[in-house]
TORKOL-4160 file (C-alpha; in steps of 0.2 Angstrom, whole numbers, padded with zeros to 4 digits, m for minus):
301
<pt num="1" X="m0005" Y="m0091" Z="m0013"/>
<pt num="2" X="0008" Y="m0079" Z="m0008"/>
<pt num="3" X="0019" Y="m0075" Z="m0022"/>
<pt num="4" X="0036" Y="m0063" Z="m0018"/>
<pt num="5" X="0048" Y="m0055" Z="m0031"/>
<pt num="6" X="0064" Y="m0061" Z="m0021"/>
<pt num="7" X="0082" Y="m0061" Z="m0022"/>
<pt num="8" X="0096" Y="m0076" Z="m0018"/>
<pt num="9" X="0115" Y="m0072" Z="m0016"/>
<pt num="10" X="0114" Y="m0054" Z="m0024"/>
<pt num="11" X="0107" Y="m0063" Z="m0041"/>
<pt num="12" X="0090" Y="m0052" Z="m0048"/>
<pt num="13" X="0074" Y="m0052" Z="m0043"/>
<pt num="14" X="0064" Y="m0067" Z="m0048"/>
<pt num="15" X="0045" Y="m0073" Z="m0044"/>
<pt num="16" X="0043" Y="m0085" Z="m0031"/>
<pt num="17" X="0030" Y="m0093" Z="m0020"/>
<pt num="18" X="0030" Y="m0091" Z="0000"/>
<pt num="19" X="0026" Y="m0107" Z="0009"/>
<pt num="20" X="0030" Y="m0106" Z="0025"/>
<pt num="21" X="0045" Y="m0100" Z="0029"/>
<pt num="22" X="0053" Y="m0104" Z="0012"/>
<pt num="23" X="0051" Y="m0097" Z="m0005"/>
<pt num="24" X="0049" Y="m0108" Z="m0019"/>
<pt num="25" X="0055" Y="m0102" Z="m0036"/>
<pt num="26" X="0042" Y="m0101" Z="m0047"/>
<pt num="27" X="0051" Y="m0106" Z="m0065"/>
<pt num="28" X="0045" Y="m0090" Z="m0073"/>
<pt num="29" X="0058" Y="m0079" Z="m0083"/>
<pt num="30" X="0051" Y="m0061" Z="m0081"/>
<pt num="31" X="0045" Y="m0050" Z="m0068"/>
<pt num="32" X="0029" Y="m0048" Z="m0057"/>
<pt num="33" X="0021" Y="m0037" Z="m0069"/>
<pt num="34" X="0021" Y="m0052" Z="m0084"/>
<pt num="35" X="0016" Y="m0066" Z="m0071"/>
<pt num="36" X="0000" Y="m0056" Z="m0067"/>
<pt num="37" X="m0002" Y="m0054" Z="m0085"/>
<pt num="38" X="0000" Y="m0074" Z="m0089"/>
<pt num="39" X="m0017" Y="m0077" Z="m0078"/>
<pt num="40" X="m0023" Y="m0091" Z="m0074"/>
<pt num="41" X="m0008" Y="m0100" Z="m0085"/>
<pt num="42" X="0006" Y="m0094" Z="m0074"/>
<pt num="43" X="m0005" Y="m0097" Z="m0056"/>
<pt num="44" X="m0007" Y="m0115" Z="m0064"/>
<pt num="45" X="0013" Y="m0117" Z="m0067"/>
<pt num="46" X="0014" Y="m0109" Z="m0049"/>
<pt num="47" X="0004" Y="m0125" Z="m0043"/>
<pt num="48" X="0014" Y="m0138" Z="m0052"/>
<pt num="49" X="0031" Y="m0131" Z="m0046"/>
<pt num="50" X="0024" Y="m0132" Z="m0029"/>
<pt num="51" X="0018" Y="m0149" Z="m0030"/>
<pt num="52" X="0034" Y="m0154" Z="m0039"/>
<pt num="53" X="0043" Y="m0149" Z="m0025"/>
<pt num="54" X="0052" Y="m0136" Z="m0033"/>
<pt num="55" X="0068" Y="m0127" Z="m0029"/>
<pt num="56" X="0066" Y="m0117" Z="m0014"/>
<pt num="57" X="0076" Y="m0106" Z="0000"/>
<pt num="58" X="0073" Y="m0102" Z="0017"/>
<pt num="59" X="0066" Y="m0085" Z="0018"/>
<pt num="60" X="0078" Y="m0081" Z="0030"/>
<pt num="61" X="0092" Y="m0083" Z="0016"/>
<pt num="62" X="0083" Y="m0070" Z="0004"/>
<pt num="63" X="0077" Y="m0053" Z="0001"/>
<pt num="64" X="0061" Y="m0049" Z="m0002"/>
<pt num="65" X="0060" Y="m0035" Z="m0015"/>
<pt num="66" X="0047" Y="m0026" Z="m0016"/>
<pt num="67" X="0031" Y="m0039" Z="m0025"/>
<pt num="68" X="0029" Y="m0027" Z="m0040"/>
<pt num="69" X="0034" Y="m0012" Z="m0048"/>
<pt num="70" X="0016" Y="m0006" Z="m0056"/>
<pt num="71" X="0014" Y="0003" Z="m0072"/>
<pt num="72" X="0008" Y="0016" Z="m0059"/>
<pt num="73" X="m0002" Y="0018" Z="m0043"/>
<pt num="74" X="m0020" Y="0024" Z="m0041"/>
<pt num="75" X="m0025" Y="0033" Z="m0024"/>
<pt num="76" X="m0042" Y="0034" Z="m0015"/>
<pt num="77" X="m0039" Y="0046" Z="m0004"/>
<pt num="78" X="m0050" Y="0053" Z="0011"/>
<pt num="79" X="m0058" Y="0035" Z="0012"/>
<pt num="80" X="m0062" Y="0031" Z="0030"/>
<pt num="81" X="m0074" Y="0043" Z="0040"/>
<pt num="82" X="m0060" Y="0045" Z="0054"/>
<pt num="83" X="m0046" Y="0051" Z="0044"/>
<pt num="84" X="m0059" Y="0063" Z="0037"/>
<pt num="85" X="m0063" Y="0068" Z="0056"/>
<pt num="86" X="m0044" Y="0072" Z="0059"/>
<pt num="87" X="m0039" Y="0085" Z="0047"/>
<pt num="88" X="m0048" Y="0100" Z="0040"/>
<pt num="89" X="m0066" Y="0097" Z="0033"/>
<pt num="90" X="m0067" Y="0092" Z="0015"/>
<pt num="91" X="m0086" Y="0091" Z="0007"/>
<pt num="92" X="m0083" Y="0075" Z="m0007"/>
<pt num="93" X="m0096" Y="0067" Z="m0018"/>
<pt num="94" X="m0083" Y="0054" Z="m0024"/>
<pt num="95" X="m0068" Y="0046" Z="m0021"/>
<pt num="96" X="m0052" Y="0057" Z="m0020"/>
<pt num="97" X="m0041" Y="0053" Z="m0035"/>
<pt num="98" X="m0020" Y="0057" Z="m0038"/>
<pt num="99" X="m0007" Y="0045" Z="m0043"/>
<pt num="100" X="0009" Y="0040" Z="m0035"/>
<pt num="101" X="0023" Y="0036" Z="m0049"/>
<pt num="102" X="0032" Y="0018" Z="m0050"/>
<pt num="103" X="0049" Y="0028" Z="m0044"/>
<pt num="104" X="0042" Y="0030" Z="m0026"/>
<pt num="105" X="0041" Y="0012" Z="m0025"/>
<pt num="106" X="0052" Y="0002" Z="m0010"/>
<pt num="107" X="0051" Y="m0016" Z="m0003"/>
<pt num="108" X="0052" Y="m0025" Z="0013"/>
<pt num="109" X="0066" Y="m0017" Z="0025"/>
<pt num="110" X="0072" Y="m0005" Z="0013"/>
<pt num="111" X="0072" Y="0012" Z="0018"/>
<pt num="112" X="0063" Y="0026" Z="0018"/>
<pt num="113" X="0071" Y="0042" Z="0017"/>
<pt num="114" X="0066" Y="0060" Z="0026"/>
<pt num="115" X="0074" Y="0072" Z="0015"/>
<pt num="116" X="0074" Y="0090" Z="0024"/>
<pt num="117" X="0071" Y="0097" Z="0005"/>
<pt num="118" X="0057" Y="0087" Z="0003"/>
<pt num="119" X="0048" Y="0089" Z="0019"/>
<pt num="120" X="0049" Y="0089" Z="0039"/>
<pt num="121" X="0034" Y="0082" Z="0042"/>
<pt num="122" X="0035" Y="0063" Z="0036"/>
<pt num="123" X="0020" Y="0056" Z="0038"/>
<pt num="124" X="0012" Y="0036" Z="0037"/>
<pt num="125" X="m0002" Y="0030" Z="0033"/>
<pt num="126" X="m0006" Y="0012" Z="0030"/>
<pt num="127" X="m0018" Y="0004" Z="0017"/>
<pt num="128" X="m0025" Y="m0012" Z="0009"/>
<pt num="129" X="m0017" Y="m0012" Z="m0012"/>
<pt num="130" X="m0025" Y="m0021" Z="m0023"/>
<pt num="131" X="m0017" Y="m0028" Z="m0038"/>
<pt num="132" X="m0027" Y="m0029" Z="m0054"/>
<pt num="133" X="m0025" Y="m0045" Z="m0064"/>
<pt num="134" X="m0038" Y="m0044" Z="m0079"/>
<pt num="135" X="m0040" Y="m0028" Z="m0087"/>
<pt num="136" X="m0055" Y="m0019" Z="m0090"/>
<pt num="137" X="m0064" Y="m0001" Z="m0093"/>
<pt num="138" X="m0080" Y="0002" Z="m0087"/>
<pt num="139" X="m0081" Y="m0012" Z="m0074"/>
<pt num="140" X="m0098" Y="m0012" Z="m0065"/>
<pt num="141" X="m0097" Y="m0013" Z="m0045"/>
<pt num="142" X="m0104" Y="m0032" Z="m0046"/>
<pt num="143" X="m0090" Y="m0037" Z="m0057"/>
<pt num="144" X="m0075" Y="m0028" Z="m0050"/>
<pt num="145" X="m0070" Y="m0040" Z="m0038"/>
<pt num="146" X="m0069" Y="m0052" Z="m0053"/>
<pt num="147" X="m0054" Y="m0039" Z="m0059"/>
<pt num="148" X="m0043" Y="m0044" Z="m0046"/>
<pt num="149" X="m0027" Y="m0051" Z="m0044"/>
<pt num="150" X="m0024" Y="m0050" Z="m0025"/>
<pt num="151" X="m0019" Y="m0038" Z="m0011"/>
<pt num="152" X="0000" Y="m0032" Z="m0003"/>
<pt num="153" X="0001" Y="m0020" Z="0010"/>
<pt num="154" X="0005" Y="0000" Z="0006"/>
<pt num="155" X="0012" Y="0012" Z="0017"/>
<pt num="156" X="0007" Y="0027" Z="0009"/>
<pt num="157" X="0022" Y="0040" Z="0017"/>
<pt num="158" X="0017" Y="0057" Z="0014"/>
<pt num="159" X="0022" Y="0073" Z="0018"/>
<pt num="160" X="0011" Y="0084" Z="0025"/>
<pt num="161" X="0019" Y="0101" Z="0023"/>
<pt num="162" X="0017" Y="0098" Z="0004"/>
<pt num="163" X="0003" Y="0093" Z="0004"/>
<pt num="164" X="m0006" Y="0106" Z="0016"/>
<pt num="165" X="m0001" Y="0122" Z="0015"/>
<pt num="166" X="m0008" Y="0135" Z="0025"/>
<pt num="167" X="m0016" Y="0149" Z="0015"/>
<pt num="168" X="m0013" Y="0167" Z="0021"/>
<pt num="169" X="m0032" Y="0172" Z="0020"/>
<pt num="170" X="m0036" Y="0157" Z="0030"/>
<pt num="171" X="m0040" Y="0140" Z="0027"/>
<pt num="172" X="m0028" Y="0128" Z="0017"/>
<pt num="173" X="m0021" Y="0124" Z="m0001"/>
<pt num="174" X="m0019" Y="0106" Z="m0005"/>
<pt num="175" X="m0006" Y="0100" Z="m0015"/>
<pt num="176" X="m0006" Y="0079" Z="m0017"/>
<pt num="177" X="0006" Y="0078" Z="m0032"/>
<pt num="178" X="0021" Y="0086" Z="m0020"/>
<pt num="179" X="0015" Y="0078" Z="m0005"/>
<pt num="180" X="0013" Y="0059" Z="m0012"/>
<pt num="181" X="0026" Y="0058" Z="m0024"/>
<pt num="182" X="0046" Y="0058" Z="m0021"/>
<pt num="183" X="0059" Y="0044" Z="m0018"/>
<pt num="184" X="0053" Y="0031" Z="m0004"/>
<pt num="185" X="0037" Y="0036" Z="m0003"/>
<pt num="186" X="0028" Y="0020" Z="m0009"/>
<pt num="187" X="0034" Y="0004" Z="0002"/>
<pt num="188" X="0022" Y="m0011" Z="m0004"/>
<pt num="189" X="0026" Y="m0028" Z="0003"/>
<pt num="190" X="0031" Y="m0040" Z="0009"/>
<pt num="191" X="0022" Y="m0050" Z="m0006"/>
<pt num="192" X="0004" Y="m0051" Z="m0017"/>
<pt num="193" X="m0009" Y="m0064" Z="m0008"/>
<pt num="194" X="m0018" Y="m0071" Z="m0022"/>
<pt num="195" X="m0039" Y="m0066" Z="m0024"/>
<pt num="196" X="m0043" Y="m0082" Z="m0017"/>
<pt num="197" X="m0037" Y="m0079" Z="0000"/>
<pt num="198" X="m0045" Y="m0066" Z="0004"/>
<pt num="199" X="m0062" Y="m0070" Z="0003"/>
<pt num="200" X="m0071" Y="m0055" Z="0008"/>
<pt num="201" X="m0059" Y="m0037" Z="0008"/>
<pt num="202" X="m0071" Y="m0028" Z="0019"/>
<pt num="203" X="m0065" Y="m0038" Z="0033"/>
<pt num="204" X="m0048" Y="m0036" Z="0038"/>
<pt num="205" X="m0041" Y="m0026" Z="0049"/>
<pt num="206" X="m0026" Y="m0014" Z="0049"/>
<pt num="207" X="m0014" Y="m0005" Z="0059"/>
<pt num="208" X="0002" Y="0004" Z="0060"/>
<pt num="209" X="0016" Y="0003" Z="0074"/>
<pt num="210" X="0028" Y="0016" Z="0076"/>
<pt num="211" X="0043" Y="0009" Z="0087"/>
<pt num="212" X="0031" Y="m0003" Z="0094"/>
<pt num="213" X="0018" Y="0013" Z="0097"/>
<pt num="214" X="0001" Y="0006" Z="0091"/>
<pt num="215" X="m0003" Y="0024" Z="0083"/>
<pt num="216" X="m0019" Y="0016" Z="0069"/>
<pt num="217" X="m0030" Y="0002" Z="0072"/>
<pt num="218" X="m0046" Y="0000" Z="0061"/>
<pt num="219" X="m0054" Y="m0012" Z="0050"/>
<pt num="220" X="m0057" Y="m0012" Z="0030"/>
<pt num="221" X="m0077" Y="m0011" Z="0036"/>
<pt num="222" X="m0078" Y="0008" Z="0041"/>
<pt num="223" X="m0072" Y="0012" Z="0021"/>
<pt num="224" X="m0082" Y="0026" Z="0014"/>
<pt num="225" X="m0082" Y="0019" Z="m0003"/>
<pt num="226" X="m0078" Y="m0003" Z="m0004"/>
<pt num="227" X="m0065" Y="m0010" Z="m0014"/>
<pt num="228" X="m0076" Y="m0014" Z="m0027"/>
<pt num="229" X="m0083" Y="0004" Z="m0028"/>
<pt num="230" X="m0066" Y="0013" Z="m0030"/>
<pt num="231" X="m0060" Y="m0002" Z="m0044"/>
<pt num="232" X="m0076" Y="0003" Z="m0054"/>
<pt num="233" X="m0073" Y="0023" Z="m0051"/>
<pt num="234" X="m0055" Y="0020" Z="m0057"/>
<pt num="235" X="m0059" Y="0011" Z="m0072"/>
<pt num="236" X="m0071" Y="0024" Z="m0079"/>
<pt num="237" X="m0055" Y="0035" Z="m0080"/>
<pt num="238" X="m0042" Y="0023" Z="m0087"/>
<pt num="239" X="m0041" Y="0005" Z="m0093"/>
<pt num="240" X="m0036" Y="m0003" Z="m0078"/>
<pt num="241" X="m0021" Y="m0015" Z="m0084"/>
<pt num="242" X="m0015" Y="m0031" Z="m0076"/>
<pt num="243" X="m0002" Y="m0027" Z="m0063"/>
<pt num="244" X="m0010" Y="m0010" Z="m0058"/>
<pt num="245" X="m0010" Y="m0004" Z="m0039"/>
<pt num="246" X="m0026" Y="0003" Z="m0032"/>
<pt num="247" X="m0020" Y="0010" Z="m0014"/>
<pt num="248" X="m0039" Y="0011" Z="m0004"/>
<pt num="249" X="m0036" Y="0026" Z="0008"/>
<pt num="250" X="m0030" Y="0024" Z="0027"/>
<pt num="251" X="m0038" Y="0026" Z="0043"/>
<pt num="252" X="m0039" Y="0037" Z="0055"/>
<pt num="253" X="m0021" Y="0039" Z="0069"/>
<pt num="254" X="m0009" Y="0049" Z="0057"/>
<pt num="255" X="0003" Y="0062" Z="0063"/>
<pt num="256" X="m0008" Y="0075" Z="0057"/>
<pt num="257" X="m0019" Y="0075" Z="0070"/>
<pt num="258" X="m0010" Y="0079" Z="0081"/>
<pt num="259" X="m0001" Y="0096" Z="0070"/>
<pt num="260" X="m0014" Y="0108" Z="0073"/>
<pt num="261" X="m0003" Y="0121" Z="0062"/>
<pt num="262" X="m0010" Y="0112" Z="0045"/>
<pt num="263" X="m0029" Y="0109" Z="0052"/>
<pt num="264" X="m0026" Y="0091" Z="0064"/>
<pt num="265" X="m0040" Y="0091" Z="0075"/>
<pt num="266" X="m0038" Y="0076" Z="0089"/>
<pt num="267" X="m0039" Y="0058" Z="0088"/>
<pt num="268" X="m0043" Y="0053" Z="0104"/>
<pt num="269" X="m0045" Y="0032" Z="0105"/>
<pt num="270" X="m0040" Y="0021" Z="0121"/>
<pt num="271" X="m0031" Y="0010" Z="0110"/>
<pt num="272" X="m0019" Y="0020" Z="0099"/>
<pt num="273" X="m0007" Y="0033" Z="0104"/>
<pt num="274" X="m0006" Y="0050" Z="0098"/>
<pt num="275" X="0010" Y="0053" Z="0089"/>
<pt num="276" X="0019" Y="0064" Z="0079"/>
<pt num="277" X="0028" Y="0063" Z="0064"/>
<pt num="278" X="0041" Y="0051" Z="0058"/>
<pt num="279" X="0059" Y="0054" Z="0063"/>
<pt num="280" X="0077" Y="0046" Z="0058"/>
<pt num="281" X="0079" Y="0029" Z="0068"/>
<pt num="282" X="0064" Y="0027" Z="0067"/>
<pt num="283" X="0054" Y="0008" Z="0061"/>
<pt num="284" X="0036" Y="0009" Z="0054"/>
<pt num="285" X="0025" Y="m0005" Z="0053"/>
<pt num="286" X="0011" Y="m0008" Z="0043"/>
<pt num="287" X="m0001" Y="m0021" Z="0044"/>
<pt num="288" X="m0017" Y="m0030" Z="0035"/>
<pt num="289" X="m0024" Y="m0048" Z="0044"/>
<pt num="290" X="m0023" Y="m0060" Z="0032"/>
<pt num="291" X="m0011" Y="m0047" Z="0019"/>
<pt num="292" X="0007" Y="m0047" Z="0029"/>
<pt num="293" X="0016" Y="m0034" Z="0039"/>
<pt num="294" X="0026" Y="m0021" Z="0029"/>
<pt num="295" X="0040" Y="m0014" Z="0038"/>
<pt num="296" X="0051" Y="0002" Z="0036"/>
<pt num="297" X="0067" Y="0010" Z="0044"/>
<pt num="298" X="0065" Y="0029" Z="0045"/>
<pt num="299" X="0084" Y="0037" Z="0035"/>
<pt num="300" X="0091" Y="0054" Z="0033"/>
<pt num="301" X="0094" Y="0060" Z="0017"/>
């Protein structure tokens, strides 16, 4: 099932199920967040208003907000050998850990802002988000799987001048509060594909366009630690509540490879082009097989 947050006719946002090209309304007064929470009850009142043949709208009549606004987001960063190759050597025994607030958090289309102040050297990176939908602490690897929800599509826009900073001695000072977290930084879209449709998250492929440049192009498989691995780190730290976003780390093809001023090395692939970073007028694509396709304009703020 493909469940949106979406709105009709300027009205607020309200939980509906994609079928198609049209959004079925899913009779549920309350946001994403207390869906999830209703379980298996609200996914069963999801069924019925779908076999009842519920109200529904062509998807070309609504907007599509962003699936959820998570109590917070979780980031394993540095999770994919090739993105490791591409910037300045980091020896890690475990998953990188930092958080990206709820504020960052924009939907399908909307904007993302390059604010001068912020940085010049707007930066994407595309990633598999899961979405937790039974809470637990302590979660073994075997049974994290059994923890989730579904999966959206993250774009987790960065920038790189905050978060890199060359150090006048040599070598770098990294900084992934700064660098991950300010307004438009956290696209998710374009809606939460339940656990069941996705059989095996290890398998999917993912890429990011750039103006129709292919600039990443990998697969879920080459992932340092698995989905399940990083749910089970996570939960060691926090209770993991229903709702929560886990973002699983990108690939390699960002625009820091090619920035040899904060430590890029080349990315040299047949299939991808090497790019910089992102400018105004841009549109950004990110994509998961069997997720959706998450797209951004690039704005000046």
């Amino acid at each position: 099932m493909r469940l949106a947050t979406y709105s009709a006719d300027g009205a607020p946002g309200r939980v509906g199920i994609v079928t198609g090209d049209r959004v079925v309304d899913a009779g549920f007064d309350g946001d994403m967040v207390a869906f999830i929470t209703g379980g298996d009850g609200s996914l069963e009142a999801a069924r019925r208003r779908l076999a009842e043949g519920a109200t529904s709208h062509a998807l070309s009549d609504v907007r599509l907000l962003a699936p959820l606004v998570p109590p917070t987001i979780l980031n394993s960063g540095q999770n994919y050998w090739d993105h490791r190759d591409e910037k300045p050597a980091v020896d890690q025994k475990e998953p990188e850990f930092f958080l990206k607030a709820p504020l960052a958090v924009i939907g399908p289309d909307e904007p993302v802002i390059l604010d001068p102040v912020v940085t010049g050297k707007l930066d994407y990176e595309v990633e598999l988000a899961v979405v937790i939908g039974t809470a637990g602490r302590h979660i073994p690897v075997e049974k994290a799987l059994d923890h989730v929800f579904g999966y959206t599509v993250a774009n987790d826009i960065t920038a790189r001048d905050r978060q890199a900073v060359p150090h006048p001695e040599g070598g770098f000072e990294y900084a992934l509060g700064p660098g991950k977290n300010f307004d438009t930084s956290a696209p998710l879209g374009p809606w939460i594909v339940t656990r069941d449709e996705v059989p095996d998250p290890q398998r999917l492929g993912l890429r990011t366009w750039v103006n129709d440049e292919l600039r990443q192009n990998n697969s879920t498989e080459k992932m340092i630690w698995t989905v399940a691995e990083i749910i089970a780190f996570f939960s060691h730290f926090y209770t993991l509540p229903p709702g929560l976003v886990i973002e699983t780390g990108t690939p390699g093809g960002t625009a820091w490879a090619s920035d040899p001023e904060i430590g890029g090395k080349p990315y040299d692939r047949d299939d991808v082009r090497r790019g910089g970073y992102l400018q105004v007028g841009d549109i950004v694509r990110v994509e998961v097989d069997g997720v959706g396709t998450l797209s951004n304009p690039i704005i000046a703020g």
